[in-house]
mmCIF file as gemmi writes it, N, C-alpha and C atoms, coordinates in Angstrom:
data_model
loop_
_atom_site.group_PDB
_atom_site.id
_atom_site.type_symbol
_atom_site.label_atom_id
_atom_site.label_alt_id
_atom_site.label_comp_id
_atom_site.label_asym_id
_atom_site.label_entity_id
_atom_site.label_seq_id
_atom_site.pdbx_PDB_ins_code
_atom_site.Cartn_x
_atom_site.Cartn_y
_atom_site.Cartn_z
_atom_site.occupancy
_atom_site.B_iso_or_equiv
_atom_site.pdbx_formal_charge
_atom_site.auth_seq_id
_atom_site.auth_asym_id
_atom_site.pdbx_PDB_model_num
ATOM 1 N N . UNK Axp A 1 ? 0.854 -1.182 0 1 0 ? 1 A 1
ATOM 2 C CA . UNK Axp A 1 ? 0 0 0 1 0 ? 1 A 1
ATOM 3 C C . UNK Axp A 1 ? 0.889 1.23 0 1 0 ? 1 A 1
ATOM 4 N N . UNK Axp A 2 ? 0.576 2.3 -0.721 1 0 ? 2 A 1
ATOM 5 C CA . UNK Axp A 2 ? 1.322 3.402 -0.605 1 0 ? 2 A 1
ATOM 6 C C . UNK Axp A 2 ? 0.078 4.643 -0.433 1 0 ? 2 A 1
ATOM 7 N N . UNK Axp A 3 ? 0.625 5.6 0.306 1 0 ? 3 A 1
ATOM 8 C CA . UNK Axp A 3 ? -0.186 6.446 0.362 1 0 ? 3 A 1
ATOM 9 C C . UNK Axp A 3 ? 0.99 7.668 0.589 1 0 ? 3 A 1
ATOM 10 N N . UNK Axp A 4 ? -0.18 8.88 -0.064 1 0 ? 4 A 1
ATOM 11 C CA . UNK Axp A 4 ? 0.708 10.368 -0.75 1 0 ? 4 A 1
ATOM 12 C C . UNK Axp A 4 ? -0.25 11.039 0.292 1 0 ? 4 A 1
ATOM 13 N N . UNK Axp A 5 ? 0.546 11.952 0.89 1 0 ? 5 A 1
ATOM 14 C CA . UNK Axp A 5 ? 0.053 12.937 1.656 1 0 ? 5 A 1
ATOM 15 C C . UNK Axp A 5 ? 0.481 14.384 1.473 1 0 ? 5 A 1
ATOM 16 N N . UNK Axp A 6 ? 0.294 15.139 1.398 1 0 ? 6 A 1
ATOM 17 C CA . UNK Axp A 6 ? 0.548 16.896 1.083 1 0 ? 6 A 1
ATOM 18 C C . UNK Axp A 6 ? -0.238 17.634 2.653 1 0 ? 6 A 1
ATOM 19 N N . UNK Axp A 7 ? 1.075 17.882 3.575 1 0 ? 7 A 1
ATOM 20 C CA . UNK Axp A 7 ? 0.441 19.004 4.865 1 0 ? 7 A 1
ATOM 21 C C . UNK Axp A 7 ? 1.409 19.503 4.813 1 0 ? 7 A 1
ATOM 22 N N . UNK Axp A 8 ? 1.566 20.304 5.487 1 0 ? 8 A 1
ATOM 23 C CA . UNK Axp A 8 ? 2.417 21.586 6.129 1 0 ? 8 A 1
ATOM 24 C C . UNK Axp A 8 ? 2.787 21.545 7.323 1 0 ? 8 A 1
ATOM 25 N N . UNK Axp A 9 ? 4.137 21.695 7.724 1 0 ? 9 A 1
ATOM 26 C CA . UNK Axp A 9 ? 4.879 21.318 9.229 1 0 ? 9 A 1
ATOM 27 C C . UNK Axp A 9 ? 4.752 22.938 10.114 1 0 ? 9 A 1
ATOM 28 N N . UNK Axp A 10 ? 4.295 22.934 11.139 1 0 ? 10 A 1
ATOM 29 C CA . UNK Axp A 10 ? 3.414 23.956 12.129 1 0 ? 10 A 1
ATOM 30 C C . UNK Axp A 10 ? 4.692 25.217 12.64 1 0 ? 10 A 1
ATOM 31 N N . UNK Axp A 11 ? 4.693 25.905 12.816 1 0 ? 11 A 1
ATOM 32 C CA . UNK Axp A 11 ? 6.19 27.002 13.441 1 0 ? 11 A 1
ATOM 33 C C . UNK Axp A 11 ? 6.697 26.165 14.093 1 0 ? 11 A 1
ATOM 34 N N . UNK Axp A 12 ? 6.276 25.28 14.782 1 0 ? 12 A 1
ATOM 35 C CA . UNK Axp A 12 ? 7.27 24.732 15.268 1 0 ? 12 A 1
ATOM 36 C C . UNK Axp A 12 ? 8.146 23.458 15.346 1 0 ? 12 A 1
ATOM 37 N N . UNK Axp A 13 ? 7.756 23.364 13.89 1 0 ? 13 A 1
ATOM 38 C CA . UNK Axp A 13 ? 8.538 21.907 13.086 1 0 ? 13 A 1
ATOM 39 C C . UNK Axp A 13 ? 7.544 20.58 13.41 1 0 ? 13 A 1
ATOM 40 N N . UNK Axp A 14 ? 6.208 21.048 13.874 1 0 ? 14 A 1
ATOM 41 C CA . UNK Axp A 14 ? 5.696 19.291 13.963 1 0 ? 14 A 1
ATOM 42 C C . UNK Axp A 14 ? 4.903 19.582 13.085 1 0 ? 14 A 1
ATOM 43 N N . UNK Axp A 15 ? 4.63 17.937 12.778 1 0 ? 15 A 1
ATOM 44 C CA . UNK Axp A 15 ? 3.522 17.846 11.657 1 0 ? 15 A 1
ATOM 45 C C . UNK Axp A 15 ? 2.829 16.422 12.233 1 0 ? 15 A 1
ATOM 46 N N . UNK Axp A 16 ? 1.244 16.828 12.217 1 0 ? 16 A 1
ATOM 47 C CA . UNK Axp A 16 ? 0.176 15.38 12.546 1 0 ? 16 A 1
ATOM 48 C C . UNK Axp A 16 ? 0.15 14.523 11.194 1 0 ? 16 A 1
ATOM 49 N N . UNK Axp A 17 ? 0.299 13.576 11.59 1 0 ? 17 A 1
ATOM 50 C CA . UNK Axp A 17 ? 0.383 12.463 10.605 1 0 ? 17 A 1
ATOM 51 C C . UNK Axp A 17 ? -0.914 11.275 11.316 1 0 ? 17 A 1
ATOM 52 N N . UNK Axp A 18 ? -1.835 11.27 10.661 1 0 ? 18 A 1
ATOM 53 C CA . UNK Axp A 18 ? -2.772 10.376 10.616 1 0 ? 18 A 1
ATOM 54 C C . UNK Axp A 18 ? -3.196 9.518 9.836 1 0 ? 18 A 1
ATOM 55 N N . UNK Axp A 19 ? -3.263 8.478 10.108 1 0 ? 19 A 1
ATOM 56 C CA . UNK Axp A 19 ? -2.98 6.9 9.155 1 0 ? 19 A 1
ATOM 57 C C . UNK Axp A 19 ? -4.275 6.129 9.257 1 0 ? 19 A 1
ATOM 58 N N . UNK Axp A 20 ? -4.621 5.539 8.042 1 0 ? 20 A 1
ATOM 59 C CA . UNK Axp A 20 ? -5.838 4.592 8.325 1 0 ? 20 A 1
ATOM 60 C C . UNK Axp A 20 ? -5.825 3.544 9.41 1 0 ? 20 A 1
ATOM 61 N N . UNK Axp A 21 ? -6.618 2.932 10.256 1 0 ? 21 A 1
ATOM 62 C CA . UNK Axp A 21 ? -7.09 2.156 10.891 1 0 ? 21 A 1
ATOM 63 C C . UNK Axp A 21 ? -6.51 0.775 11.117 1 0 ? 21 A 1
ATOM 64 N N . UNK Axp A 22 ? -6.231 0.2 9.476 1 0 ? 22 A 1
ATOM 65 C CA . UNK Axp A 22 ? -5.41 -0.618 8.765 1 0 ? 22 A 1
ATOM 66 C C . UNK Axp A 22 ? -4.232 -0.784 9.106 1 0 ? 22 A 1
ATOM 67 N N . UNK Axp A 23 ? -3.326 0.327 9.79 1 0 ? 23 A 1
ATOM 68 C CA . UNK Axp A 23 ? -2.083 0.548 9.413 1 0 ? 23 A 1
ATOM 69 C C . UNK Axp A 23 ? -1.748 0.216 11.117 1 0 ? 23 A 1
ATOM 70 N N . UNK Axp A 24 ? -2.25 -0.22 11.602 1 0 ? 24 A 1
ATOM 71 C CA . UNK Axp A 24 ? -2.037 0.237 13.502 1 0 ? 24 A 1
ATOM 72 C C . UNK Axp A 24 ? -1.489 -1.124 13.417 1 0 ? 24 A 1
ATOM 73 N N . UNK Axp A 25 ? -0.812 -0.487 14.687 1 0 ? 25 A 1
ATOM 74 C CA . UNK Axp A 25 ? 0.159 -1.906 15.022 1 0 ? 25 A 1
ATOM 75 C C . UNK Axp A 25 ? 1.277 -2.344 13.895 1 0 ? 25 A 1
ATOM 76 N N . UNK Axp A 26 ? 1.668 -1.448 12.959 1 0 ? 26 A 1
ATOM 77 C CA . UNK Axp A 26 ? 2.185 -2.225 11.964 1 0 ? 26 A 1
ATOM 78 C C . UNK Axp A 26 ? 3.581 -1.543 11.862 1 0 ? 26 A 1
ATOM 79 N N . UNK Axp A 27 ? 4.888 -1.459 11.115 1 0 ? 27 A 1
ATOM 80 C CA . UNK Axp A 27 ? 5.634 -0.964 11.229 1 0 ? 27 A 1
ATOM 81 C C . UNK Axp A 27 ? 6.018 -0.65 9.689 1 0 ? 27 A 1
ATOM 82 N N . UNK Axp A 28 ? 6.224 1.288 9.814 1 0 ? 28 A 1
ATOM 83 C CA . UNK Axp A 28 ? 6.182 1.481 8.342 1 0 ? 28 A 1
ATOM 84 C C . UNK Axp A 28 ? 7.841 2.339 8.312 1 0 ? 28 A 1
ATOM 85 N N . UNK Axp A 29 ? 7.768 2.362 7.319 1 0 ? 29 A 1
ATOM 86 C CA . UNK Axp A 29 ? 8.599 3.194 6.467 1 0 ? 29 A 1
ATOM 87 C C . UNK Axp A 29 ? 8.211 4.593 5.799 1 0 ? 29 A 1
ATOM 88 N N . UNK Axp A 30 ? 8.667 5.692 6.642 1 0 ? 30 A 1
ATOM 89 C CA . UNK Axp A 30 ? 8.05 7.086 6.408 1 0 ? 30 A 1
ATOM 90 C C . UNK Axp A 30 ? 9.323 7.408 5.243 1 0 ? 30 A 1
ATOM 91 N N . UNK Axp A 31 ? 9.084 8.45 4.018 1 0 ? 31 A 1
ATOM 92 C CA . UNK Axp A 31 ? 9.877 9.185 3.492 1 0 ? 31 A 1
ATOM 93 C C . UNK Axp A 31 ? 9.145 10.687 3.342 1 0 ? 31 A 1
ATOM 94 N N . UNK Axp A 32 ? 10.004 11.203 3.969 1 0 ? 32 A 1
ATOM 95 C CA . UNK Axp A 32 ? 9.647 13.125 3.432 1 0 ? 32 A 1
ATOM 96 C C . UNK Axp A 32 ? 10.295 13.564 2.54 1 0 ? 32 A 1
ATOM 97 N N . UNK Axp A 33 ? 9.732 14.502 1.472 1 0 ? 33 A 1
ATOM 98 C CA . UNK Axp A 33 ? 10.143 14.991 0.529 1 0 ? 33 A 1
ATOM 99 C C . UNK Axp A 33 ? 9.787 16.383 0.799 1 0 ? 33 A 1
ATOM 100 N N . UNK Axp A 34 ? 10.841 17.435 0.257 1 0 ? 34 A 1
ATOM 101 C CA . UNK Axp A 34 ? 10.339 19.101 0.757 1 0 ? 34 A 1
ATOM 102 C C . UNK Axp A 34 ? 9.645 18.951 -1.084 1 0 ? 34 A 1
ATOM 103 N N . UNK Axp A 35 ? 8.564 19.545 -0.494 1 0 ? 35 A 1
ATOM 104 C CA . UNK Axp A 35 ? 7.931 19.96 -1.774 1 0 ? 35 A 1
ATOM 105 C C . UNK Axp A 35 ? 8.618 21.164 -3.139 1 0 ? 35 A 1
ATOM 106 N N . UNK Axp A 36 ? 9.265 21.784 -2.724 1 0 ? 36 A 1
ATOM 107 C CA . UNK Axp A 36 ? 10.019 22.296 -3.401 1 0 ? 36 A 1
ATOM 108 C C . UNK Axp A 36 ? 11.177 21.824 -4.17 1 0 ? 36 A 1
ATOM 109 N N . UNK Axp A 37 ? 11.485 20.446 -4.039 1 0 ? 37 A 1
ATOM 110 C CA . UNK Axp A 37 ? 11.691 19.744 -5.269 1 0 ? 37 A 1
ATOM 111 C C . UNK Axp A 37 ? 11.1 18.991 -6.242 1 0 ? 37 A 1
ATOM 112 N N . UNK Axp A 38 ? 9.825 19.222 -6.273 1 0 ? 38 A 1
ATOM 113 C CA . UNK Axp A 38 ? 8.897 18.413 -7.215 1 0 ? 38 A 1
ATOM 114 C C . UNK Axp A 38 ? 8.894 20.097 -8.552 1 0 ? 38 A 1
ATOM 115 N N . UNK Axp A 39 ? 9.457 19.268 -9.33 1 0 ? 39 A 1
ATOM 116 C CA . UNK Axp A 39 ? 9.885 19.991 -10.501 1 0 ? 39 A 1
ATOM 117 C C . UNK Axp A 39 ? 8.393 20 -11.519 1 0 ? 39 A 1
ATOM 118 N N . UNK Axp A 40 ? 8.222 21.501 -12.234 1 0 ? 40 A 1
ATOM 119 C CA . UNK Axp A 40 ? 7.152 21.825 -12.968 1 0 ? 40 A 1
ATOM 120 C C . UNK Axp A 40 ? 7.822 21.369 -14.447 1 0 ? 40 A 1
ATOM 121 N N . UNK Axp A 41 ? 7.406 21.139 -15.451 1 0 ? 41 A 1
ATOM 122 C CA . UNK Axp A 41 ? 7.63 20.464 -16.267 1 0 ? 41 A 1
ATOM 123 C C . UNK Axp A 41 ? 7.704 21.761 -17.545 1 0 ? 41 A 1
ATOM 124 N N . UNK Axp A 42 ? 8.877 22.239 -18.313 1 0 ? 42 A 1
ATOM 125 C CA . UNK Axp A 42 ? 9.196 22.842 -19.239 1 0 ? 42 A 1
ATOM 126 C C . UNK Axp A 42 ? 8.063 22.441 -20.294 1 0 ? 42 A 1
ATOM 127 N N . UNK Axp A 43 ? 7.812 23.924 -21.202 1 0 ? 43 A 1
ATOM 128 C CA . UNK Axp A 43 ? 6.475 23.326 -22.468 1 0 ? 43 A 1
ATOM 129 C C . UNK Axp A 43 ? 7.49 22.614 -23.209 1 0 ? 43 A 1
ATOM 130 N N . UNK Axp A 44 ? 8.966 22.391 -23.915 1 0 ? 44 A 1
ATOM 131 C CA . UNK Axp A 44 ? 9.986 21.411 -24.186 1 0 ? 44 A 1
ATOM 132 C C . UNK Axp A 44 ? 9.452 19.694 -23.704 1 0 ? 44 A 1
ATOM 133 N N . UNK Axp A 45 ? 9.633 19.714 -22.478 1 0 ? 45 A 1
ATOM 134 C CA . UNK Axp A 45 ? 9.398 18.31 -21.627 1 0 ? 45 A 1
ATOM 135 C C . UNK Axp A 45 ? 8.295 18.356 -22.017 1 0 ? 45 A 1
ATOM 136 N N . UNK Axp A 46 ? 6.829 18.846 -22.347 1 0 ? 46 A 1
ATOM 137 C CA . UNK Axp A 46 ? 5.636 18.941 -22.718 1 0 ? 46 A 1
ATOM 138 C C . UNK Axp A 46 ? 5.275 18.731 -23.76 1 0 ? 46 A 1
ATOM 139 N N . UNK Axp A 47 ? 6.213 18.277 -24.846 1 0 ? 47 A 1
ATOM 140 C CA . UNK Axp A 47 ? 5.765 18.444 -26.214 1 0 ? 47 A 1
ATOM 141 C C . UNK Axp A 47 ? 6.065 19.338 -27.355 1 0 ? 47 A 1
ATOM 142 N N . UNK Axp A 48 ? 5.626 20.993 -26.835 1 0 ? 48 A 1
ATOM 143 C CA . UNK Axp A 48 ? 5.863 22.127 -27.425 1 0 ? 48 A 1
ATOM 144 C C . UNK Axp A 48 ? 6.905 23.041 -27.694 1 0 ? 48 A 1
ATOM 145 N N . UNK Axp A 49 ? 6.821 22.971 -29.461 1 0 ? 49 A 1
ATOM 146 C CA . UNK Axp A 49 ? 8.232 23.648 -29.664 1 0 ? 49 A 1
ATOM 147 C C . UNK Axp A 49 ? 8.926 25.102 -28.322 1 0 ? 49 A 1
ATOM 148 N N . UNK Axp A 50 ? 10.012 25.462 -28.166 1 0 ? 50 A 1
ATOM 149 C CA . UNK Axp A 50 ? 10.467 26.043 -27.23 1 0 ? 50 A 1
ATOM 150 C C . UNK Axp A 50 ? 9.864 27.338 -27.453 1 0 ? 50 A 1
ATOM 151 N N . UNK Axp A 51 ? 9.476 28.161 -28.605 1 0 ? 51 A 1
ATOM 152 C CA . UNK Axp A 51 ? 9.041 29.192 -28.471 1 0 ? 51 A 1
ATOM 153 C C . UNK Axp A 51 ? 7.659 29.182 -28.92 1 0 ? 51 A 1
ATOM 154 N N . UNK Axp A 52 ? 6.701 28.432 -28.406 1 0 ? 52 A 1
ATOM 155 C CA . UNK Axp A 52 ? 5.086 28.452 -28.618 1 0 ? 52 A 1
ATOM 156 C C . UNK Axp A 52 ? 4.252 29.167 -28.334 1 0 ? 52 A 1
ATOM 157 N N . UNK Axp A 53 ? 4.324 28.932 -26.855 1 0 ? 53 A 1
ATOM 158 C CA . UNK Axp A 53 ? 3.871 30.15 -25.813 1 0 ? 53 A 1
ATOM 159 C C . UNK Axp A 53 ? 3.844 31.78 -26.33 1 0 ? 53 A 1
ATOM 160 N N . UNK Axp A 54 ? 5.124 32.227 -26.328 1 0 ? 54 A 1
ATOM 161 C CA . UNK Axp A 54 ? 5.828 33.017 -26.846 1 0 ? 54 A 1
ATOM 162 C C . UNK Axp A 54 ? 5.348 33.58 -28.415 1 0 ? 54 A 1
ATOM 163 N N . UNK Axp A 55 ? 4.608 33.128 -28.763 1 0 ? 55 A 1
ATOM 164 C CA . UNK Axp A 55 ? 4.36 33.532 -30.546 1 0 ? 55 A 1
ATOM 165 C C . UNK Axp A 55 ? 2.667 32.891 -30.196 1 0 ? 55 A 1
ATOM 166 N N . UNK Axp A 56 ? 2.096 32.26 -29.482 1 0 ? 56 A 1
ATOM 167 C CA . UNK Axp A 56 ? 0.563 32.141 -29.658 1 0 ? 56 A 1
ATOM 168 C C . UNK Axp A 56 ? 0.051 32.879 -28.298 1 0 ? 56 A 1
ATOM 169 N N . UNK Axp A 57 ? 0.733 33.494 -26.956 1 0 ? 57 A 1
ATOM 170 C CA . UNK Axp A 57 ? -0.522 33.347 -25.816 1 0 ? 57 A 1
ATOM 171 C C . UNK Axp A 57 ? -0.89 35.021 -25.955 1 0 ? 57 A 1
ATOM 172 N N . UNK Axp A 58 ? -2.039 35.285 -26.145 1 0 ? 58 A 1
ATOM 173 C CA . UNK Axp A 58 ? -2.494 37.107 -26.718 1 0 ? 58 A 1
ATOM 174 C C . UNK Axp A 58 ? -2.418 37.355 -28.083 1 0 ? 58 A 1
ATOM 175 N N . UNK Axp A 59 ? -2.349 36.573 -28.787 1 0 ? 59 A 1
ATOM 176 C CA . UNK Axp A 59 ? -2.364 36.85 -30.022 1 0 ? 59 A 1
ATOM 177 C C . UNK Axp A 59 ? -3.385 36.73 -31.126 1 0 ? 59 A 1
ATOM 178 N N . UNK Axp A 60 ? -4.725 36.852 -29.977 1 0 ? 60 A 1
ATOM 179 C CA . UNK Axp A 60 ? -5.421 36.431 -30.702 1 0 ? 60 A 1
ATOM 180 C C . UNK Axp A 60 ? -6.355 37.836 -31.242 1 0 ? 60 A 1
ATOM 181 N N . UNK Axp A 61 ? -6.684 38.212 -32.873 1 0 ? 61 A 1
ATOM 182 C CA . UNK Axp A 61 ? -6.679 39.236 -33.154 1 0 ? 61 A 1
ATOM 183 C C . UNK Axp A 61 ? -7.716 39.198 -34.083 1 0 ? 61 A 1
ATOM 184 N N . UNK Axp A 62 ? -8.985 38.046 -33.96 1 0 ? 62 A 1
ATOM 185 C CA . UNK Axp A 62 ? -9.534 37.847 -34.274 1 0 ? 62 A 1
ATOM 186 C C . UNK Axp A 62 ? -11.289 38.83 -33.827 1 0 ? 62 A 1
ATOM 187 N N . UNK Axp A 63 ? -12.29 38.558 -33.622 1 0 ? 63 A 1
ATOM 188 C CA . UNK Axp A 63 ? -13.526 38.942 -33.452 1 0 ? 63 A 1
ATOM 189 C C . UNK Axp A 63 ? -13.591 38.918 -31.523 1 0 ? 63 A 1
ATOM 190 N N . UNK Axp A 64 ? -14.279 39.965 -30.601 1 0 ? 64 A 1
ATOM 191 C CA . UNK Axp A 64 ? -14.436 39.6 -29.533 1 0 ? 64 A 1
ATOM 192 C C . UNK Axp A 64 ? -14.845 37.91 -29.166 1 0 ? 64 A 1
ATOM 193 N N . UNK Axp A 65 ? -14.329 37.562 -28.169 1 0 ? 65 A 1
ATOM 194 C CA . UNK Axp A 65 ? -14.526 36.131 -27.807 1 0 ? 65 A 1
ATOM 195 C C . UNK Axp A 65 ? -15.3 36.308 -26.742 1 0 ? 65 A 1
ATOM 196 N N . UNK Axp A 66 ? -16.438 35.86 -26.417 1 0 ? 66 A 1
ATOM 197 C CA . UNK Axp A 66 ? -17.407 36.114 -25.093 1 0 ? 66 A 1
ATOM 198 C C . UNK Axp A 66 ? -18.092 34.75 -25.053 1 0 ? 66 A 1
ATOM 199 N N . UNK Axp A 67 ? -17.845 34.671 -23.185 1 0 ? 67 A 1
ATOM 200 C CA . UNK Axp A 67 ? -18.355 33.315 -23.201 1 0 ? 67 A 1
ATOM 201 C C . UNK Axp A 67 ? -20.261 33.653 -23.061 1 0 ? 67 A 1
ATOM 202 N N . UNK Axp A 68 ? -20.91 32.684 -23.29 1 0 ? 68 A 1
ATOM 203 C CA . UNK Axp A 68 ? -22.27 32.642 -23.381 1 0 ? 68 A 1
ATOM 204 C C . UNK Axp A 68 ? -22.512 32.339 -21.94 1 0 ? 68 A 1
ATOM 205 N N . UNK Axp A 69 ? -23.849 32.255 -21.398 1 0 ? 69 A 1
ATOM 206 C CA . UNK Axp A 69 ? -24.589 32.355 -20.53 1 0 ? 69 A 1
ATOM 207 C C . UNK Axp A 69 ? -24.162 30.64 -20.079 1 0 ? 69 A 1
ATOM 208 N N . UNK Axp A 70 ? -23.903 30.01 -18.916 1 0 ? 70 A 1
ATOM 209 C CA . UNK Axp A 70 ? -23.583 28.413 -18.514 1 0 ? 70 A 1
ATOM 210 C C . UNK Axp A 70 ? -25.309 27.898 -18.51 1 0 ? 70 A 1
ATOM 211 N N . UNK Axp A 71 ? -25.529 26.736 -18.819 1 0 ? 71 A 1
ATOM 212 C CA . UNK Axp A 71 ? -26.575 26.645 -18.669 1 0 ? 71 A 1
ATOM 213 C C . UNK Axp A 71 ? -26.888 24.974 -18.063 1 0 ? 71 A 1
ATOM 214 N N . UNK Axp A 72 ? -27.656 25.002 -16.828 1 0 ? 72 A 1
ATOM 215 C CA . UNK Axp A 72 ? -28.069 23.668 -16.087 1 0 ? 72 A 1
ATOM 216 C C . UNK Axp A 72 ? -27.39 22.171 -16.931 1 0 ? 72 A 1
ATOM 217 N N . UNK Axp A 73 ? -26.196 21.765 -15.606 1 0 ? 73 A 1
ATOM 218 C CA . UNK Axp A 73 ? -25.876 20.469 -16.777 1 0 ? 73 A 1
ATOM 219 C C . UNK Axp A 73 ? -26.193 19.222 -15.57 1 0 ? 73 A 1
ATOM 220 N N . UNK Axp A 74 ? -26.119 18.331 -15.894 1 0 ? 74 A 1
ATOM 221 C CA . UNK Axp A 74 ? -26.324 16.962 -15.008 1 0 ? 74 A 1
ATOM 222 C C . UNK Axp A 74 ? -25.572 16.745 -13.989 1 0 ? 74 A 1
ATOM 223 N N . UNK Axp A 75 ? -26.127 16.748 -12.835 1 0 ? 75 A 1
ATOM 224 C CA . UNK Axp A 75 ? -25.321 16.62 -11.705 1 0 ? 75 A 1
ATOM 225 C C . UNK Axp A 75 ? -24.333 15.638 -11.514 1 0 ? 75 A 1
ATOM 226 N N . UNK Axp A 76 ? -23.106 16.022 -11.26 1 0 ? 76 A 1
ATOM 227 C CA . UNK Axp A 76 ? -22.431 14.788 -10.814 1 0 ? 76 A 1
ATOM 228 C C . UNK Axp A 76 ? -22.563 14.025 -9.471 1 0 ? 76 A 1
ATOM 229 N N . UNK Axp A 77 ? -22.094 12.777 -9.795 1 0 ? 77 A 1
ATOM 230 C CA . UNK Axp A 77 ? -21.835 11.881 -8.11 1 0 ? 77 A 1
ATOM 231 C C . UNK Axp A 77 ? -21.291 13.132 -6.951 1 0 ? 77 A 1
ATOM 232 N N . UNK Axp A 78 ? -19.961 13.931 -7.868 1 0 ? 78 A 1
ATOM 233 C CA . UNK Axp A 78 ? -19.65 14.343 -6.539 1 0 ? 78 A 1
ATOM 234 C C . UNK Axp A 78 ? -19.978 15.322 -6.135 1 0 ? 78 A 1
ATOM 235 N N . UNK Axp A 79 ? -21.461 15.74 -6.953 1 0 ? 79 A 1
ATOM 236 C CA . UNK Axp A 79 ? -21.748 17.063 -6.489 1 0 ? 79 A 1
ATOM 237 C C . UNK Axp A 79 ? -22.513 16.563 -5.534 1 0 ? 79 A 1
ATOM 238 N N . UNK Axp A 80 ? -23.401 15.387 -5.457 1 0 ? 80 A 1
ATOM 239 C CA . UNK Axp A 80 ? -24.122 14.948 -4.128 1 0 ? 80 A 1
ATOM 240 C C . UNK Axp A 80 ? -23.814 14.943 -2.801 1 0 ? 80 A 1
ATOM 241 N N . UNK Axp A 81 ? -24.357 15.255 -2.267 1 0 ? 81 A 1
ATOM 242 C CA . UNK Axp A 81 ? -23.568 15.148 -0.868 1 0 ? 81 A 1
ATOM 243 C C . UNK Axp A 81 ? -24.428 14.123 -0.022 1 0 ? 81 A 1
């Protein structure tokens, strides 16, 4: 089983760590990672030639673009509560 967690450690360096039910009594193996090495991914690493962005984002010089009125769509599961 692996499980990913994302919290924030308190001023004064602790952090609550709460584990399923499952997990008691058992002996694990914690790894921390500072979030500030989880690397954002270049539009390059993405696919897109290096200067894409750069030559398409505002350039659009076409007719006003306006979004229309949203109109009633099918509820999802997780909109149920």
């Amino acid at each position: 089983m692996q499980i990913k967690l994302k919290s924030k450690v308190d001023a004064e360096g602790k952090l609550l760590l709460q584990l399923p039910q499952q997990l008691a009594n058992q002996e694990l193996v914690i790894i921390i990672t500072d979030s500030s090495e989880e690397k954002i991914p270049t539009p390059e690493q993405l696919g897109y030639p290096t200067d894409f962005f750069d030559k398409t984002a505002g350039k659009w010089e076409g007719e006003f673009l306006a979004r229309e009125n949203l109109v009633d769509c099918d509820r999802r599961i997780w909109d149920i509560e």
